[in-house]
N, C-alpha and C positions, 0 to 999 in steps of 0.2 A: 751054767749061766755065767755071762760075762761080770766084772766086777766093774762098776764104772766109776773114775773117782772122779770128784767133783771138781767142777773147771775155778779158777781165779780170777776173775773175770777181769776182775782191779789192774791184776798183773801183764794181762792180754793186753787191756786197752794200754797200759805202759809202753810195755813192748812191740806194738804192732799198729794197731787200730787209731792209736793216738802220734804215730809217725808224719812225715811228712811226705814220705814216699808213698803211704798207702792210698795221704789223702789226694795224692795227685791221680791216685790209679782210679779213685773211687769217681772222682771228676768225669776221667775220662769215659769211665765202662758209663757213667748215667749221660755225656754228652752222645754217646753212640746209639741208648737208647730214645734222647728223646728226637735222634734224625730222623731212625725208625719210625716213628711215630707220625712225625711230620710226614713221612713217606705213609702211611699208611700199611705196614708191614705186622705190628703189634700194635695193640693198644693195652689200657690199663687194665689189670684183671683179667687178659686173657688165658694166665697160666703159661707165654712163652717168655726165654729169654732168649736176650740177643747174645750171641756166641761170637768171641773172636775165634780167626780158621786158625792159629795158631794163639797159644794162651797165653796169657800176658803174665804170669808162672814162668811161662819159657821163653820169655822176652821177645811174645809175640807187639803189636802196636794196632792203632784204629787205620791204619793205612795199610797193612798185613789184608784185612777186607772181614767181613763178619757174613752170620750167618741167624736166620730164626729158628730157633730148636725149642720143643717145649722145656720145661725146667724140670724134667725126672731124667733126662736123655744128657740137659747141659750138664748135672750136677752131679753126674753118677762116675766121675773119675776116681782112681784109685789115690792115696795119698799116703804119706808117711803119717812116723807119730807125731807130727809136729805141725801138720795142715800141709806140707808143699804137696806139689801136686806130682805125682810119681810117672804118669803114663795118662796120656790124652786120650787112648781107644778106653770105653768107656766098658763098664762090665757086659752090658747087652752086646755090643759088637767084640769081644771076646769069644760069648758064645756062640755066636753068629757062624764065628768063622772055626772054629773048633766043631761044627755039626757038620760043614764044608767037605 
């Protein structure tokens, strides 16, 4: 069994969550979702998220183009210890292509 030590939350929102870069990202991913919406693509409580085709981790943008993916499929990228996001092919299409 893994040890899991307990996150800082205090320190998190410090460092990150309480930025102003994040809060610009945060803008943008919920202005992309509520276009979706107006389009008729997702709605609320469906279980998807709106995916950029490149991630905004790797300096992808809302003009890059997006995509609807449920949210086991969007969130399942690999990442370091630190939250970045390591690799955009997601563990399911890992093995996907490794049975190939």
């Amino acid at each position: 069994m893994i040890d899991k030590k307990k996150r800082n939350y205090k320190s998190e929102y410090e460092n990150y969550q309480g930025s102003e870069e994040q809060k610009k990202n945060r803008a943008k991913r919920n202005a992309v979702r509520r276009k979706a919406e107006r389009e008729g693509k997702v709605s609320k409580g469906d279980g998807n998220d709106v995916a950029h085709k490149k991630a905004m981790d790797k300096g992808g943008k809302n003009s890059d183009g997006t995509r609807v993916e449920t949210a086991s499929r969007n969130r399942s990228f690999r990442r370091d210890s630190k939250g970045n996001l390591v690799s955009e092919t997601s563990t399911r299409e890992r093995k996907k292509k490794s049975k190939v």
